[in-house]
Backbone as CSV, one residue per row, in Angstrom:
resi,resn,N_x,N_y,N_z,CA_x,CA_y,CA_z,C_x,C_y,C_z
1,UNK,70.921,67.994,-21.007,70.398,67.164,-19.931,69.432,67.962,-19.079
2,UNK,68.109,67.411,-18.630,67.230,67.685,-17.922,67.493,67.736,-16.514
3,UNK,66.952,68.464,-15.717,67.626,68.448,-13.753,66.945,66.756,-13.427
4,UNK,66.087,65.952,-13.947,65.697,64.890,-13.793,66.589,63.695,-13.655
5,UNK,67.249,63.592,-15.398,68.436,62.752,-15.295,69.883,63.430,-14.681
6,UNK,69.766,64.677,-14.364,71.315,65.014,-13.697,71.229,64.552,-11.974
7,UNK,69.939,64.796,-11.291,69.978,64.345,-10.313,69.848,62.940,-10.005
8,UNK,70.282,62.016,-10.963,69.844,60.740,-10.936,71.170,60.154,-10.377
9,UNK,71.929,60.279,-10.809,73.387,59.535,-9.871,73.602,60.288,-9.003
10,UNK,73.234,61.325,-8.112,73.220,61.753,-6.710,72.326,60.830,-6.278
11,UNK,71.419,60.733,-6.935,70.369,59.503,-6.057,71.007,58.260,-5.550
12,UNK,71.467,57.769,-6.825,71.963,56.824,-7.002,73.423,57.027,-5.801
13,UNK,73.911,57.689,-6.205,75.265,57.680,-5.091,74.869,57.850,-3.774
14,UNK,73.804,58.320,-3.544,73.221,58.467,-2.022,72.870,56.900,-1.433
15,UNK,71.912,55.881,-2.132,71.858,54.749,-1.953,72.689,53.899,-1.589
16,UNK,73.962,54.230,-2.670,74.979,53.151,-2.635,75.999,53.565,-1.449
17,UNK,75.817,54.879,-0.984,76.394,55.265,0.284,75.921,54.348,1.756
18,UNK,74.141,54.681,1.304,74.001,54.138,2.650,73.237,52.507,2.798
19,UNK,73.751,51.851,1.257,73.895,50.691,1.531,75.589,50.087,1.626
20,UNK,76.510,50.460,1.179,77.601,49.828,1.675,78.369,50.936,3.292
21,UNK,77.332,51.686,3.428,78.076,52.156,5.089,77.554,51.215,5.730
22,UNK,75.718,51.166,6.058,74.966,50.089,6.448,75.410,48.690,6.658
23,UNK,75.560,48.165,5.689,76.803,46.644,5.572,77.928,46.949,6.537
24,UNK,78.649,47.667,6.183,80.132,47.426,7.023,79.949,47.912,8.365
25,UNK,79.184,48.797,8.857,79.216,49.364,10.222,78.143,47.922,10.470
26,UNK,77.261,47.345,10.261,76.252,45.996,10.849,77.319,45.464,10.581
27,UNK,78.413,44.721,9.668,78.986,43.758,10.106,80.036,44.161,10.995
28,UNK,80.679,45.132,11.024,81.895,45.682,12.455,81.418,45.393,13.771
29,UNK,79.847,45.749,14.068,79.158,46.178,15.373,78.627,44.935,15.920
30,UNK,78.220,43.871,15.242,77.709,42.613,15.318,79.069,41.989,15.750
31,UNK,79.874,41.857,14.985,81.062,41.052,15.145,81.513,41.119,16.321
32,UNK,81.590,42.705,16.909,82.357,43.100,18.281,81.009,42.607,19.469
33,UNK,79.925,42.769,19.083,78.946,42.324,20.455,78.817,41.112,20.199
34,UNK,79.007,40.287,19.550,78.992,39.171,19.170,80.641,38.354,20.205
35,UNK,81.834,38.979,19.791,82.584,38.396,20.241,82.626,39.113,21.674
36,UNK,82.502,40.596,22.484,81.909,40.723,23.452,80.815,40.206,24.411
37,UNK,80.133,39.098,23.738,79.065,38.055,24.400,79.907,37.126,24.699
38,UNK,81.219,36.474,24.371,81.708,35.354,24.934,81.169,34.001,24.028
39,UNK,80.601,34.420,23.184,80.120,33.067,22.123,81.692,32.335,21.970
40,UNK,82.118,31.072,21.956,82.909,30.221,22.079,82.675,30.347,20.276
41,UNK,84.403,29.705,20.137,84.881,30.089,18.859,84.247,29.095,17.678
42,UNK,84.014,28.269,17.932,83.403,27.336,16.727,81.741,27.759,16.537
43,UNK,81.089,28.479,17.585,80.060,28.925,16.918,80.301,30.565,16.553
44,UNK,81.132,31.064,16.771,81.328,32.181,16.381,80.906,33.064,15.032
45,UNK,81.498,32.349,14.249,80.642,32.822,12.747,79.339,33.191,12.236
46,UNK,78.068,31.647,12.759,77.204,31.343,12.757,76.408,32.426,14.069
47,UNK,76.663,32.765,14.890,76.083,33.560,15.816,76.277,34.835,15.044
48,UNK,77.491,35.448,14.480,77.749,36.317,14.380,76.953,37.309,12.695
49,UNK,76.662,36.117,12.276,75.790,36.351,11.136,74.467,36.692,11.821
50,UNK,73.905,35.018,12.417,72.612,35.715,13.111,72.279,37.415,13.683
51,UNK,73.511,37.261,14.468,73.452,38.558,14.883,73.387,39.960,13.800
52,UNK,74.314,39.576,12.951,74.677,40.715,11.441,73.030,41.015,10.986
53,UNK,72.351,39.798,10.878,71.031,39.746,9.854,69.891,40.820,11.192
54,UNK,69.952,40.464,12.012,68.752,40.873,12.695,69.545,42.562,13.037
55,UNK,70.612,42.538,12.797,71.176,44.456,13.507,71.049,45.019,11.886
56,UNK,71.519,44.202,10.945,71.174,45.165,9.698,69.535,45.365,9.257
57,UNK,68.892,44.522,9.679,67.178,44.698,9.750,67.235,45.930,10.243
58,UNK,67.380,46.311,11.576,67.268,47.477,12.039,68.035,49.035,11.560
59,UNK,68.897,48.608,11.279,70.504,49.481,11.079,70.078,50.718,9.297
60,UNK,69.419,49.598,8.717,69.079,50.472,7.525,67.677,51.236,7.267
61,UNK,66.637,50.893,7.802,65.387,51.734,8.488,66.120,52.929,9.050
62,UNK,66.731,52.848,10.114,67.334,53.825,11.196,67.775,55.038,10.180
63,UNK,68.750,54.455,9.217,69.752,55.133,8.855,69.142,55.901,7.505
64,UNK,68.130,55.341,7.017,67.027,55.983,6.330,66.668,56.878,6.467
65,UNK,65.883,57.190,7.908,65.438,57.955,8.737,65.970,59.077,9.377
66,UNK,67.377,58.412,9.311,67.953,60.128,10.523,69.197,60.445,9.233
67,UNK,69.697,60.265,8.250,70.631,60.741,7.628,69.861,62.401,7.014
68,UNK,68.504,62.805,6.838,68.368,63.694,6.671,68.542,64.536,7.306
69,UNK,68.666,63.831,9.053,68.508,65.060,9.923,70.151,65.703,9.928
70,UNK,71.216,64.127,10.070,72.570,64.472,9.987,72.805,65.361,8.763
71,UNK,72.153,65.017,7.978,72.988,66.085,6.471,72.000,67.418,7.257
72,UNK,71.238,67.814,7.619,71.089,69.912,8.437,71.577,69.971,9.324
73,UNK,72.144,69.187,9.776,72.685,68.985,11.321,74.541,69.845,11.113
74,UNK,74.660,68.884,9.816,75.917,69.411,9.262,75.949,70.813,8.324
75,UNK,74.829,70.785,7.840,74.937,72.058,7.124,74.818,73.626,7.793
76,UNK,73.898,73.045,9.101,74.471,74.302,10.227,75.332,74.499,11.164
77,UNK,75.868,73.609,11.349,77.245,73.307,11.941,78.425,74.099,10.794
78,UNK,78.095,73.594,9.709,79.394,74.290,8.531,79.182,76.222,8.284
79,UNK,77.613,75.956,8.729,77.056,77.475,8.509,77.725,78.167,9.845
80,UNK,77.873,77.319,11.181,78.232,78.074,12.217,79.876,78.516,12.357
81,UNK,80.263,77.462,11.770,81.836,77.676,11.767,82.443,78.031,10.246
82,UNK,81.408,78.115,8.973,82.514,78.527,8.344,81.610,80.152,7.414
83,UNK,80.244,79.840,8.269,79.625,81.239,7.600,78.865,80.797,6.389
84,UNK,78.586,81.629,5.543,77.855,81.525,4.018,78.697,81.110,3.187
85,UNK,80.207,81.231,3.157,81.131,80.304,2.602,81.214,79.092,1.956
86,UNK,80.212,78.331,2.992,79.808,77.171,2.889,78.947,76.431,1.942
């Protein structure tokens, strides 16, 4: 195997990371400001989607964007506390 196809399901597992974190943290965070707004219970669902669709618009751009910084963020953090070990 070539480093081409070996790095291909890290890719792949990286995606599928930060599309099913993306999903569940937009639908957790929506749900709670959603039912933190006081929306009355029969529209509840229907708001709460609205709400899901327009925070995951944002939520996966974002998370695009700064997970590179979190993965050095962590790797000198592990460098500070556990050394070259790491």
């Amino acid at each position: 195997m070539n480093a081409q196809t070996e790095s291909h399901p890290q890719k792949l597992e990286k995606v599928l990371f930060i599309f099913y974190m993306t999903l569940l943290m937009g639908l957790a965070m929506s749900a709670y400001f959603t039912f933190q707004s006081g929306v009355e219970n029969h529209a509840f669902v229907s708001k709460w989607l609205e709400a899901f669709i327009s925070t995951y618009l944002v939520v996966v751009p974002v998370v695009l964007i700064v997970s590179p910084v979190a993965e050095q963020l962590k790797k000198i953090t592990m460098k500070f506390f556990v050394g070259n070990r790491a």
